[in-house]
C-alpha positions in Angstrom: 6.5 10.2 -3.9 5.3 9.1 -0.6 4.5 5.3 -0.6 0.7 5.5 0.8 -2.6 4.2 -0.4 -5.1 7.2 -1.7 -8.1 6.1 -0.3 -7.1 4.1 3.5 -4.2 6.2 3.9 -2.1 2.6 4.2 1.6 3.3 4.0 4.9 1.6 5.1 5.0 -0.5 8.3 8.5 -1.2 10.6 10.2 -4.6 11.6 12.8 -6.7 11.6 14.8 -9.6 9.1 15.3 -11.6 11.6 18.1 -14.0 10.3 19.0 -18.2 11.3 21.1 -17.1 14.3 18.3 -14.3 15.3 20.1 -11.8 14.5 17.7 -8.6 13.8 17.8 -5.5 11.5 15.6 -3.2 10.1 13.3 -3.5 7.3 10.1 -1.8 6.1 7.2 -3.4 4.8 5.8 -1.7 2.1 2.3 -1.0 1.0 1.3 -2.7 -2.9 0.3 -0.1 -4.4 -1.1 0.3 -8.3 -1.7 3.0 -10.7 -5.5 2.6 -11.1 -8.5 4.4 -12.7 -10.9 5.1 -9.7 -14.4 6.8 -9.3 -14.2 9.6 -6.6 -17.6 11.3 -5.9 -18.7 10.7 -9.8 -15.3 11.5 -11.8 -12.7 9.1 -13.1 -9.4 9.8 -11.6 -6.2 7.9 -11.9 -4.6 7.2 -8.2 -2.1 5.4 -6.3 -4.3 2.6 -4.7 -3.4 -0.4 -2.7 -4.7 -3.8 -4.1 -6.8 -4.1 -1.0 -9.3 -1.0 -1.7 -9.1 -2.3 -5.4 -10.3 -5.3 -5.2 -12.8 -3.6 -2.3 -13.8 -1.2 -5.2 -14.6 -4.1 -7.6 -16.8 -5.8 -5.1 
């Protein structure tokens, strides 16, 4: 399942760990994303949803 966000289209970023003696490797930072009952154009759906457009949606 692709990790991306339903309704911004958010998915994984790129970076590094950077350790104590700088040393730097690759990481991803990934999107938090929830299960969630949404209203699309007037029907309930259940979609992959990062906490950002949730607490957007409850607003």
């Amino acid at each position: 399942m692709a990790q991306r966000c339903e309704i911004c289209g958010k998915g994984p970023q790129y970076g590094h760990n950077v350790s104590h003696s700088k040393v730097r490797t690759k990481r991803r930072f990934m999107p938090n994303l929830h299960k969630a009952q949404i209203t699309i154009k007037g029907r309930r759906q259940t979609a992959m949803v990062c906490t950002r457009c949730l607490r957007t949606a409850a607003k």
